[in-house]
N, CA, C and O atoms as a GROMACS GRO file, in nm:
protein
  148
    1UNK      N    1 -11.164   8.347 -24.372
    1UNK     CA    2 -11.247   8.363 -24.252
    1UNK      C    3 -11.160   8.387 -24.128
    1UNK      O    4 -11.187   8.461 -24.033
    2UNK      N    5 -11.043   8.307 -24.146
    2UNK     CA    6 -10.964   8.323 -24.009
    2UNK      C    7 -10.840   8.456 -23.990
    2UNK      O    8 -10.750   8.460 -23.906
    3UNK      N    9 -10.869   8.556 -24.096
    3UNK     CA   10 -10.783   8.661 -24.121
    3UNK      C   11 -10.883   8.746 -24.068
    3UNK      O   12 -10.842   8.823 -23.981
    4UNK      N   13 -11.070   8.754 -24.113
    4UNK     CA   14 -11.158   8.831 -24.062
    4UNK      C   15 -11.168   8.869 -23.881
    4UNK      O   16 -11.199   8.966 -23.811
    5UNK      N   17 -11.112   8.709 -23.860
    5UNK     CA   18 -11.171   8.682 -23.712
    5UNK      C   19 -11.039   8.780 -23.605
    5UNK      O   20 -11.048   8.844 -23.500
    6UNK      N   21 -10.934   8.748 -23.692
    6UNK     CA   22 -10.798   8.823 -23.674
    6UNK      C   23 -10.796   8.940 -23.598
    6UNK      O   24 -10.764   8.973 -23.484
    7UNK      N   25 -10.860   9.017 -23.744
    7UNK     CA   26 -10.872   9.153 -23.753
    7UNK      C   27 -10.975   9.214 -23.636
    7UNK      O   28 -10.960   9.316 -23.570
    8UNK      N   29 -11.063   9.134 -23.633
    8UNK     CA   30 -11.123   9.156 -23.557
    8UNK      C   31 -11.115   9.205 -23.400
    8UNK      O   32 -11.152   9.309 -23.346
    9UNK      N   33 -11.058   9.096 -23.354
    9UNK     CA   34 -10.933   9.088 -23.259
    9UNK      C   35 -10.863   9.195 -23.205
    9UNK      O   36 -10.876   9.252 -23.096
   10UNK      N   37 -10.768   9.218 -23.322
   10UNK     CA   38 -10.700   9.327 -23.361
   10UNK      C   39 -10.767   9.465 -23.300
   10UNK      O   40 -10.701   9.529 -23.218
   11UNK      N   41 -10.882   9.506 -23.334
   11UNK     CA   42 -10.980   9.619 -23.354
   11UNK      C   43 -10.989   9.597 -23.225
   11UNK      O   44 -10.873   9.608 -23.185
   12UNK      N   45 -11.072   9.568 -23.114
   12UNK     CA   46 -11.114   9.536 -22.999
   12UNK      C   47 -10.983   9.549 -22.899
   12UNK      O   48 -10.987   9.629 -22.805
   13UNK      N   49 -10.867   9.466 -22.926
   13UNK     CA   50 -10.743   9.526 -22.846
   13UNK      C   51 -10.694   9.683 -22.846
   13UNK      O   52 -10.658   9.755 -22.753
   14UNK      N   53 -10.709   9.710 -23.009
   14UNK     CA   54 -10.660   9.874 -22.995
   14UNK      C   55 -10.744   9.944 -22.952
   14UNK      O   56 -10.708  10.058 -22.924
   15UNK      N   57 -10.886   9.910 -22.930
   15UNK     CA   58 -10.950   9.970 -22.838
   15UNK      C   59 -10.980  10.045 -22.708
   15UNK      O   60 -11.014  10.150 -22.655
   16UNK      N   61 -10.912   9.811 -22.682
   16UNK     CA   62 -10.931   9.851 -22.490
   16UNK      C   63 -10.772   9.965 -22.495
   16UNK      O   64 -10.771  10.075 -22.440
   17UNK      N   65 -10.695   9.929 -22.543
   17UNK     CA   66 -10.582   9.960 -22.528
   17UNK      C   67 -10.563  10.156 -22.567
   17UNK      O   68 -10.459  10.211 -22.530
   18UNK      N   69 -10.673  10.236 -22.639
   18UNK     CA   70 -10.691  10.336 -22.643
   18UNK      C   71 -10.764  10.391 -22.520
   18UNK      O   72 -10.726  10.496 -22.467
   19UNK      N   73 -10.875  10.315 -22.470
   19UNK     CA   74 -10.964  10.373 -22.370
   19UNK      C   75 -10.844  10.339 -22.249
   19UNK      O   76 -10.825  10.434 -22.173
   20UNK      N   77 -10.783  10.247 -22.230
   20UNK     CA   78 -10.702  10.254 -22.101
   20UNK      C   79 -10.566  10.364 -22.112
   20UNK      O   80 -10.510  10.400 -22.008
   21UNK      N   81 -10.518  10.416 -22.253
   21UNK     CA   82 -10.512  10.502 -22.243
   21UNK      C   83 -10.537  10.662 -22.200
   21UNK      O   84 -10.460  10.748 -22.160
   22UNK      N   85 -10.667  10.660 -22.222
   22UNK     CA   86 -10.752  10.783 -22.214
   22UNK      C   87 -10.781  10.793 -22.019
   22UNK      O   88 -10.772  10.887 -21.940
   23UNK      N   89 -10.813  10.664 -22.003
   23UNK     CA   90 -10.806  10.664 -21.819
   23UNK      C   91 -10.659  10.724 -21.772
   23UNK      O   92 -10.658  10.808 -21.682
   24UNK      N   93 -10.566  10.693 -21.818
   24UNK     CA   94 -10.453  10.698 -21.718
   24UNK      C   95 -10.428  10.815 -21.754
   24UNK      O   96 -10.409  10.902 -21.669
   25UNK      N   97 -10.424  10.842 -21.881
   25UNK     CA   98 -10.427  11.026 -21.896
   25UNK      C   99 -10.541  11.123 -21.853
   25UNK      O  100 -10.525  11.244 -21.871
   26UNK      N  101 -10.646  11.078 -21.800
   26UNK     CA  102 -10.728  11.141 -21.698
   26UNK      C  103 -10.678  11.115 -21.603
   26UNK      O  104 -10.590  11.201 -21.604
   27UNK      N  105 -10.659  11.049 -21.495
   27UNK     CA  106 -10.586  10.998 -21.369
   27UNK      C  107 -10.462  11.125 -21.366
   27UNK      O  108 -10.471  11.223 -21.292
   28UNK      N  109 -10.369  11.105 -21.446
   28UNK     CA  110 -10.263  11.202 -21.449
   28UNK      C  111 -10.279  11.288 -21.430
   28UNK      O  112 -10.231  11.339 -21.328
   29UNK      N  113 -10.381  11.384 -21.546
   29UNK     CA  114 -10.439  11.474 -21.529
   29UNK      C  115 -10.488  11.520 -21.404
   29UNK      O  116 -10.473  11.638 -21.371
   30UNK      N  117 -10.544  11.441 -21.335
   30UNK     CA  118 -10.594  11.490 -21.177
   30UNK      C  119 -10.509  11.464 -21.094
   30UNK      O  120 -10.547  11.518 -20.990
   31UNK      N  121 -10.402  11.406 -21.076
   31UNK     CA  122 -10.254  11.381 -21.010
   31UNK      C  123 -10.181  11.569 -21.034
   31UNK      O  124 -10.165  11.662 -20.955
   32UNK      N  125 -10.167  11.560 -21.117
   32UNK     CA  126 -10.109  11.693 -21.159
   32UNK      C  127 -10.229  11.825 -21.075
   32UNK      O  128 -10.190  11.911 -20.997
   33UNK      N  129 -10.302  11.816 -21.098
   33UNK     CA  130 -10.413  11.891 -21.100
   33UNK      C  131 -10.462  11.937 -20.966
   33UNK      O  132 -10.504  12.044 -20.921
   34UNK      N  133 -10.446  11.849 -20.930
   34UNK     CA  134 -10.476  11.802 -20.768
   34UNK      C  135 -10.400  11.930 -20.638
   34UNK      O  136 -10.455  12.006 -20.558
   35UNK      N  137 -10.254  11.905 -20.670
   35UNK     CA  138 -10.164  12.006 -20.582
   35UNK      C  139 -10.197  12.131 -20.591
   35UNK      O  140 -10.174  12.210 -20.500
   36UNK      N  141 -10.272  12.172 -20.735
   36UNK     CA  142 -10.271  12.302 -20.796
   36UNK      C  143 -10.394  12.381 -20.764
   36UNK      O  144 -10.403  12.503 -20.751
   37UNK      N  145 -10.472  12.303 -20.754
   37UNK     CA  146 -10.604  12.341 -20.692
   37UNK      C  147 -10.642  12.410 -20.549
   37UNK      O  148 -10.760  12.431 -20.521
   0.00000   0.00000   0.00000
């Protein structure tokens, strides 16, 4: 049960940790983007 709860865990961090990815590489994206416009 306490390997399930783990994993679980697990799943939900690589999450936030993908979507706060995906922000800062949008952000960038419009940093860059921005001068060019």
């Amino acid at each position: 049960m306490v390997g399930y709860a783990v994993e679980r865990e697990r799943i939900q961090w690589l999450k936030r940790l993908k979507d706060t990815r995906n922000i800062l590489q949008q952000r960038l994206c419009n940093l860059i983007a921005e001068p060019l416009l």
